[in-house]
C-alpha positions in Angstrom: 14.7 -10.2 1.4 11.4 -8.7 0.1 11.7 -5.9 3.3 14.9 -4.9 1.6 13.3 -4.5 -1.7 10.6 -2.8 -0.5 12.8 -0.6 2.0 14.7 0.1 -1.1 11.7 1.3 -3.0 10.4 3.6 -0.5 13.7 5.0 -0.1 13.4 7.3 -2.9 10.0 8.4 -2.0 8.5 11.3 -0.3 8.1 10.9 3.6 3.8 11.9 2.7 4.3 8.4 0.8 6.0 6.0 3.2 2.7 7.3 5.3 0.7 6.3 3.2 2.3 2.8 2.7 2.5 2.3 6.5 -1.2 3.0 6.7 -2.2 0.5 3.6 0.3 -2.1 5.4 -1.4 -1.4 9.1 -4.9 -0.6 7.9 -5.5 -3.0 4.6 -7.3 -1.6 1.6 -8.6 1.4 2.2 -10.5 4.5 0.1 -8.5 7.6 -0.5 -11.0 9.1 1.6 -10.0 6.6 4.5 -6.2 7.3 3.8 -6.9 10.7 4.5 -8.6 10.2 7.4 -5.8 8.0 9.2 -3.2 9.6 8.3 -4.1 13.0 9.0 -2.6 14.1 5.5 -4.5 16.7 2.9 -6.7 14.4 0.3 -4.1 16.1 -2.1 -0.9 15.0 -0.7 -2.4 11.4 -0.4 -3.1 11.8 -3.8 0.7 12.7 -4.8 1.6 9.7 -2.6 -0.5 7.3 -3.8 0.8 8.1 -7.8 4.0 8.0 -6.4 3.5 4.7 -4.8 1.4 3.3 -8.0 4.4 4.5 -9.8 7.3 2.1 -8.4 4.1 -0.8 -8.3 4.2 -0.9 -4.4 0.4 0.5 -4.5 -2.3 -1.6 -6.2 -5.8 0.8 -7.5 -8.9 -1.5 -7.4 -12.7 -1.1 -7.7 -14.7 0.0 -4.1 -17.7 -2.3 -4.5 -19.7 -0.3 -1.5 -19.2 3.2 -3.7 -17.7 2.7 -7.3 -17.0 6.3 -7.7 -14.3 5.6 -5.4 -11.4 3.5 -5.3 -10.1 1.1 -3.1 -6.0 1.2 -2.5 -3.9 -1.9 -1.4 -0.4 -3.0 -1.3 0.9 -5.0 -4.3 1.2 -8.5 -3.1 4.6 -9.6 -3.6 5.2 -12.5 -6.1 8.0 -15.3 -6.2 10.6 -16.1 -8.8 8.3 -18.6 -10.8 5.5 -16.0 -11.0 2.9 -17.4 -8.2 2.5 -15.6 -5.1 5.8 -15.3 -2.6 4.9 -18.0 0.2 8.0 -16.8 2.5 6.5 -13.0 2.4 4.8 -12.2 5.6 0.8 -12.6 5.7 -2.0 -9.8 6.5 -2.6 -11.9 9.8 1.6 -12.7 10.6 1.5 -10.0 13.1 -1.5 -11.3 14.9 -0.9 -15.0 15.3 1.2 -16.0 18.4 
């Protein structure tokens, strides 16, 4: 359910932003810096996607405690009906437990 709402989201977006979400979802927070550097992408287009992705609140800004001129970028964590965080959404560590 929350893929499809998220699928639906990125839809609209720029294929420079759905890179960027891929790498936040593979990578975990990360500095724009860091964004640029996995993905290859100009620091300006990552900048586009991230305001882009801010935009539709699937992109969260934070403080970087190791450098606080910089940011730190994460994916918004997806919260249930009742307002507490969505048990049923897949964790950081899903893909790695077997």
């Amino acid at each position: 359910m929350m893929e499809e709402i998220e699928s639906d989201n990125l839809s609209d977006c720029p294929p420079s932003a759905k890179l960027v979400y891929k790498v936040l979802e593979y990578d975990g927070p990360l500095t724009q810096k860091q964004i640029v550097e996995e993905s290859m992408l100009s620091a300006r287009t990552v900048r586009y996607a991230l305001e882009r992705l801010e935009e539709i609140g699937m992109v969260n800004e934070g403080i970087y405690f190791a450098d606080a001129r910089q940011s730190l970028y994460r994916l918004e964590e997806p919260v249930a009906a009742d307002g507490g965080l969505d048990e049923s959404a897949p964790t950081e560590d899903a893909c790695c437990a077997e």
